[in-house]
N, C-alpha and C positions, 0 to 999 in steps of 0.2 A: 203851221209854225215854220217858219223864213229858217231855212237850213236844214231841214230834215228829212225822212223820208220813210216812207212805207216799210219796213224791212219783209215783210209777209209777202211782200211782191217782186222781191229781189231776182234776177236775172235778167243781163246784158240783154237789149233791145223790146224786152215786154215792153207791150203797150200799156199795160195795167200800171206799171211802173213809172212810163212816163206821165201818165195821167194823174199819178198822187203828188208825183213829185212836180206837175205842173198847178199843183193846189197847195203842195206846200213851199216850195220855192218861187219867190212871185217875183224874184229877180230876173226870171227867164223868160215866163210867159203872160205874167200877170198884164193885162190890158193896159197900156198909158193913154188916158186920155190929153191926146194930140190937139182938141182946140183950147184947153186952158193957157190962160196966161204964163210965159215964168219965165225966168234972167236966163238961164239958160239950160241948154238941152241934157244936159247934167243932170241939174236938179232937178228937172222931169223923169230920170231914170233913179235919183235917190228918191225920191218922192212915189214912186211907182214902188217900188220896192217894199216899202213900209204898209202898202194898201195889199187887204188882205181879202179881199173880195176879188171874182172874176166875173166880165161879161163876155159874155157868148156873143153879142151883137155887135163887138168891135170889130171891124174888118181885118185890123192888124194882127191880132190874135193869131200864134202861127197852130196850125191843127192839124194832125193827123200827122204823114210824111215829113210836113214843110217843118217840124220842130228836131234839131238834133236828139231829142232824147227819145225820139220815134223811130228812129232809124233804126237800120237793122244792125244785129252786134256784127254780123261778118263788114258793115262798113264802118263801125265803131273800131272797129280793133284793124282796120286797112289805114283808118285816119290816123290811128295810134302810131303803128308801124311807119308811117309815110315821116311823121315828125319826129320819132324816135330815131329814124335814122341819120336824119340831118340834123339833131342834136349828138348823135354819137359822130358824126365826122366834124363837128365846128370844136366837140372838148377833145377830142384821139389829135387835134390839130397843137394844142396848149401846151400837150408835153411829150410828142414826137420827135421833136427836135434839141428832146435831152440830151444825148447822146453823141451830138454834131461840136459838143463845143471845142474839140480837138482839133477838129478840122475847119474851123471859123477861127480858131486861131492862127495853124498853119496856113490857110486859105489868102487870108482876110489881114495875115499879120495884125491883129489886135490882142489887147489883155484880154486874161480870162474873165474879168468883172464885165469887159463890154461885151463880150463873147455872151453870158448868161443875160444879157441884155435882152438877148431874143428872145429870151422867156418871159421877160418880165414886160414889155412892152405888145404881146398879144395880150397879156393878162388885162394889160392899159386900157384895148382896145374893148376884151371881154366884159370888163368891168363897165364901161362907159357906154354900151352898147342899149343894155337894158332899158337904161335911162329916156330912149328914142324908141326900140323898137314897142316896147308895154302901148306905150301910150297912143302910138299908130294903130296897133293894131287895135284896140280899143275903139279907136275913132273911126279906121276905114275899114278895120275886118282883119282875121288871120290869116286868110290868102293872100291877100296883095302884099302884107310883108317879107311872108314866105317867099314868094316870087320874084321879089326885089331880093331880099339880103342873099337867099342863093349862088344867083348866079353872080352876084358882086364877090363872093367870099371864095369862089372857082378862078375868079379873074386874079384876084390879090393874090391867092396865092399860086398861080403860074407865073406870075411876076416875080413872086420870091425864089422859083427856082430859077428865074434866069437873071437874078439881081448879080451882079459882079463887084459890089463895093458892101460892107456892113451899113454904113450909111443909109444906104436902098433898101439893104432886106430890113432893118429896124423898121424904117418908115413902113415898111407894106405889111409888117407884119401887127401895125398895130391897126392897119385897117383893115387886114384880115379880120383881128378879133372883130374890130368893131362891127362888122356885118354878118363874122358867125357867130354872136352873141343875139340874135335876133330868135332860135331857139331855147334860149334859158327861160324863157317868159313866155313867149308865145306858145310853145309846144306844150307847156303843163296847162295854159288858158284853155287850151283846142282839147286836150282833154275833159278841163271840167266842162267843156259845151258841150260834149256828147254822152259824156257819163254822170249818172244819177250820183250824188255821194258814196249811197253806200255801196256801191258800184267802183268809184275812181279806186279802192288801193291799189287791185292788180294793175290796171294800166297804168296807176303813178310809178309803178315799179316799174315799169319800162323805162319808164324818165326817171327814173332815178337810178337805177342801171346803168343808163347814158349818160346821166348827168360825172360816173364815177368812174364805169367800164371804159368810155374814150380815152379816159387821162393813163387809167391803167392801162390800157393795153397799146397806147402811144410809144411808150419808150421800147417795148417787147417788135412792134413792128417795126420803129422806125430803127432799131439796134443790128439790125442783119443788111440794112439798107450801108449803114455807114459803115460797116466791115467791108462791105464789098468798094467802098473808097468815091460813092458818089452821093453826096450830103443832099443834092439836087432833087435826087428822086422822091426824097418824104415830102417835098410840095405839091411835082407830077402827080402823087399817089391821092393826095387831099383833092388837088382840084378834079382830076379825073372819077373821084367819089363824088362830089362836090357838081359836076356836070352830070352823073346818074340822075342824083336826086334832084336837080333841077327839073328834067326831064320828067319823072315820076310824078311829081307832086304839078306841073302843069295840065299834066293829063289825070288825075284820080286825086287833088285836094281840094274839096271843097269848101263853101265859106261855112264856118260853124258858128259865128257869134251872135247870138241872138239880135241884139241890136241892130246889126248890120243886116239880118235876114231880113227884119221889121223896116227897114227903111229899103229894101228893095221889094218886097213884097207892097209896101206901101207905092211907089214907083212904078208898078205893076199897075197898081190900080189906077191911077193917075190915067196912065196911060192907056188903058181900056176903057175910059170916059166915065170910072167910078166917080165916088167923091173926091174930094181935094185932101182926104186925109194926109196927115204927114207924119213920121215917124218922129217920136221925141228926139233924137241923136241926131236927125238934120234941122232941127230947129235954130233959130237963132244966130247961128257958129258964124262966130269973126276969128277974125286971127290972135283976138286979146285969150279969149275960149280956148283956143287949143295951146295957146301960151301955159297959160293961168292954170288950165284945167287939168286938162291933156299930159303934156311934156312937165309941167313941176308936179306933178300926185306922186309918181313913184317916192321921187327924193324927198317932198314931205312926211312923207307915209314914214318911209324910215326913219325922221329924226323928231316926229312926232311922239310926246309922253302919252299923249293918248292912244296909241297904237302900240303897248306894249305885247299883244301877242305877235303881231311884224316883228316888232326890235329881238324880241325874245328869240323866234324861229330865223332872224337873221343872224344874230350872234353865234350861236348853236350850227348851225349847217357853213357859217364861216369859217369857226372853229373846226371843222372835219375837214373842210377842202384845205387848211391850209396843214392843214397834216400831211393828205397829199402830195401838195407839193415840197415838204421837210421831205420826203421819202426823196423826193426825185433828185436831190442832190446827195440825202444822205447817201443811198445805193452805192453811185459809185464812189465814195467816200470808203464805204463798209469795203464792201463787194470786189473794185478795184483795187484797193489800195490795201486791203488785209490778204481776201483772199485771191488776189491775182486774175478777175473774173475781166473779160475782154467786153464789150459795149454792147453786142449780143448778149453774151451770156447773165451782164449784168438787165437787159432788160427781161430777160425770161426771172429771172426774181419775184417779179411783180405778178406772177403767176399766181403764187400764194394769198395775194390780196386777193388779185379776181376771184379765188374760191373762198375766199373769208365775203366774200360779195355775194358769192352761191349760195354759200351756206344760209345766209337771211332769209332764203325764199321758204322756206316750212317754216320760220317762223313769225314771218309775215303773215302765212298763212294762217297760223293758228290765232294772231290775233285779230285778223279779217274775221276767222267765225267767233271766235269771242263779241266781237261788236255786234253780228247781229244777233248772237244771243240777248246781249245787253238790250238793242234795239226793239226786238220782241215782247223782249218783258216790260216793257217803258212804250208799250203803245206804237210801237211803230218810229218813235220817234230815238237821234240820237244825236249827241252834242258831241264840236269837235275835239275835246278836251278829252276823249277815251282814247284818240289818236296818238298820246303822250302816254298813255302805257307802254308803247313796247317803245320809248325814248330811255325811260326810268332807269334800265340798265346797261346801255351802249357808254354811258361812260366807265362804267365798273371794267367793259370790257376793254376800254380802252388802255385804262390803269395798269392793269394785267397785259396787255401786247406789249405797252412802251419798257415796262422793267424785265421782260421777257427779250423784247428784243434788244434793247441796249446792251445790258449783261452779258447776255450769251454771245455777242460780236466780236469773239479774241480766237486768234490765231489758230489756239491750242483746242478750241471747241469747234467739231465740223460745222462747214457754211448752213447744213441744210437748219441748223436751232434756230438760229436766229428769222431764217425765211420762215418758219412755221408762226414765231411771235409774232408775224404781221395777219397772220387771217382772224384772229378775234377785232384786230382794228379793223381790218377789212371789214365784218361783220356788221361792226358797231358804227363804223359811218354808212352805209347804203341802211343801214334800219334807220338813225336818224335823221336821214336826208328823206327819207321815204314818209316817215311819219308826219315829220314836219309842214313838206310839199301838202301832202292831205288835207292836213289841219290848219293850214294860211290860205288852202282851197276854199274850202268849207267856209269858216271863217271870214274871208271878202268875197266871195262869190263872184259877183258881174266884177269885180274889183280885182279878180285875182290875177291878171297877168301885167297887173300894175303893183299888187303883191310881192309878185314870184322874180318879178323885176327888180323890184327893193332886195328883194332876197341875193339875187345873183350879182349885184351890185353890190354889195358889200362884202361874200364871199373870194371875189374877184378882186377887191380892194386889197382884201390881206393877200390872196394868190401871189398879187405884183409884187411885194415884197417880202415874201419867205426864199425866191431861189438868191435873193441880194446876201441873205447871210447864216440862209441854211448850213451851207459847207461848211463857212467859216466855225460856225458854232457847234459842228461834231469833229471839226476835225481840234479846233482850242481845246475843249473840255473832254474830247473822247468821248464815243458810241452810248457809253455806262450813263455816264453825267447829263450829258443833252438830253439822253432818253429819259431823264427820270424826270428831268424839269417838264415837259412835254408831260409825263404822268401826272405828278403832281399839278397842275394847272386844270388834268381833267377830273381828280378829285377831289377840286375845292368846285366843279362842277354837278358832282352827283346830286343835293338836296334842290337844283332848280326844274327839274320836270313834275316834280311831288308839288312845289308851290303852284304851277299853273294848272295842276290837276285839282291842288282841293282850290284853289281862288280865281281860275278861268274863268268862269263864266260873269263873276263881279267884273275881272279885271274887262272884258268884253261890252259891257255896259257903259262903260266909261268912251269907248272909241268912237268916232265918229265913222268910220265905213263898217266895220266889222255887224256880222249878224250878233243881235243881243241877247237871244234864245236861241 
């Protein structure tokens, strides 16, 4: 069954493991036959997908080592780490430069609207990134993306520390994003090619950690930066992260995408005087193909009715990141402006989130062995719609943070109340960021970092426009007010994880990419 998987054989890097889940995932390894006719090499890999038989006699067939889900977990969880990292320096990049807008005023003599500028125009680039990087990597592999957006996202922003007009640093800051947005998608794709399903929570928790940890603990680093009086350095600090992992990932990132392995592995053969086999994914390709196919999927996916479990896990994880960034203006709204806290001290606040982020991890945990309980008892087999359980109450908790935090933000009540009301949201966005990621994995499979793409792109949509009137809108209505609205919004939210839990798998049937069972 196309999306499932063994649970009886569960542990990082068994062979036993990958061998079931290369019988029931036939998006990976399921043999394409390479001389049939077809429009294009697409639809040989939708078409492969659906076919539920394997032949041993195909050459392409990758076996043994040559398949990511054969590897071993100490290189599973290095590939992990390698992209985890470079997606925590492209988001720690988003909202590090919270805290400079005092000094992009004095600097730069501009408003403070154009000053938060540089917030919103990384967002620009983060948003619009996805859009390009999904569909490459898709096409030529998750290495060569990596490789490219890297050291491009090192260069933009050494520019931005030596930009001397706003003008310049806007401009580079939106090409910053757009090249470290190349990990929003690709890093969660490179996971699902080396981890079996029921395998990816833990490492999607890494990325999903990154995906929240950067942003948090952006303003906390870059806040001691601009105390000391030189706004320059949180660039230095980006690109010099930013040239590690270049490095790193040159020498120990491998290609994981299956497709890509099957048209080099096929290329192999060629070239040792084999047959003329040809991997489906080089077939055909014009430039209409990678137009058509490639570069418009993500943006279709998204605005497609028939892809309501995308739209669904887009809207949901958008709605958390821009909560995020409400914090990053609110802060020093609260923070500065009630309690007198200096741009350090207001980024060490955000403390409290990252352990409202901590705290998720036992409870991710507990629903990780729930599922393969579940998994066990259902044959082995299990559907991405268990993954929305532990979604079901991250808005309750969120309800609860925003009337907690808003209320308790006056003068008369110590700072530490209100810092505490932010770790159930904490909580509650890294568990639905986490859940989601899983289950838009699962869910598209070979399709997923053209999934996770749509995801990040829409996320990043609302990002660009929350610091434009975040302030304005706590400091109009006051801490109490803003926060409740923000409440209220997430519990006219609560009854839609329960709908895709009991009607996911109907509503799955309907999509054109998504698995149907």
């Amino acid at each position: 069954m196309a999306g499932t998987v063994d649970a009886r054989s569960i542990g990082p890097g068994r062979p036993e493991l990958a061998e079931q889940e290369r019988t029931n995932s036939t998006a990976h390894t399921t043999p394409m036959q390479s001389r049939r006719p077809s429009t294009t090499p697409d639809e040989d890999i939708e078409r492969h997908q659906e076919e539920k038989k394997t032949d041993d006699d195909d050459p392409l067939v990758l076996k043994g080592k040559e398949s990511p889900y054969n590897w071993s977990n100490r290189q599973k969880w290095l590939i992990t780490g390698l992209v985890g990292s470079v997606f925590f320096n492209t988001t720690m990049a988003s909202s590090i430069a919270t805290g400079a807008m005092e000094q992009y005023i004095d600097g730069f003599h501009v408003s403070k609207e154009v000053a938060v500028l540089s917030l919103s125009c990384y967002m620009i680039g983060f948003a619009l990134g996805p859009l390009l990087w999904s569909p490459l990597s898709e096409l030529y592999g998750r290495r060569p993306v990596f490789l490219i957006s890297t050291p491009c996202f090192m260069l933009f922003n050494l520019g931005c520390g030596f930009a001397q007009d706003m003008p310049t640093l806007l401009v580079l800051r939106v090409f910053a994003g757009l090249f470290g947005a190349c990990p929003q998608s690709a890093a969660g794709a490179t996971i699902s090619d080396v981890f079996a399903p029921i395998e990816r929570p833990w490492p999607m928790l890494v990325y999903s950690f990154c995906a929240f940890g950067g942003p948090v603990c952006g303003p906390w680093a870059g806040g001691f930066l601009y105390v000391s009086g030189n706004w320059r350095w949180i660039y230095y600090l980006l690109a010099i992260f930013a040239g590690l992992n270049t490095i790193l990932q040159a020498f120990l990132l491998p290609e994981t995408y299956t497709p890509v392995l099957r048209k080099n592995k096929a290329k192999r053969l060629r070239a040792q005087g084999y047959s003329h086999e040809q991997a489906p994914i080089e077939m055909h390709m014009t430039w209409h193909d990678i137009l058509t196919i490639y570069l418009v999927r993500p943006f279709s996916m998204l605005f497609s009715p028939r892809e309501l479990p995308l739209i669904y896990a887009a809207a949901w994880t958008g709605w958390a990141y821009a909560l995020l960034f409400i914090f990053f203006e609110a802060y020093p709204v609260i923070f500065s402006g009630i309690y007198g806290f200096n741009a350090g001290e207001t980024g060490l606040c955000f403390i409290a989130f990252g352990i409202g982020i901590c705290l998720s991890i036992p409870i991710v945990w507990y629903f990780n062995r729930m599922a393969r309980k579940v998994a066990l008892a259902n044959g082995g087999h299990i559907q991405p719609e268990i993954r929305l359980r532990m979604v079901a109450f991250t808005a309750p908790l969120m309800v609860l943070g925003f009337f907690w935090f808003g209320w308790t933000s006056r003068k008369e009540i110590h700072w530490i109340v209100p810092i505490l009301g932010t770790i159930p949201i904490g909580t509650a966005v890294l568990l639905s960021f986490n859940a989601l990621a899983v289950y838009v994995a699962q869910c598209y499979h070979i399709y997923a970092a053209s999934a996770l793409g749509a995801m990040a792109f829409s996320r990043c949509l609302v990002a660009v426009f929350m610091p434009l009137f975040a302030r304005q809108m706590f400091e109009g209505l006051g801490p109490g007010w803003a926060a409740s609205i923000l409440g209220f919004v997430s519990l006219v939210a609560i009854p839609v994880p329960f709908f895709f839990q009991r009607w996911g798998e109907d509503i799955r049937k309907h999509s054109k990419l998504a698995i149907s069972t």
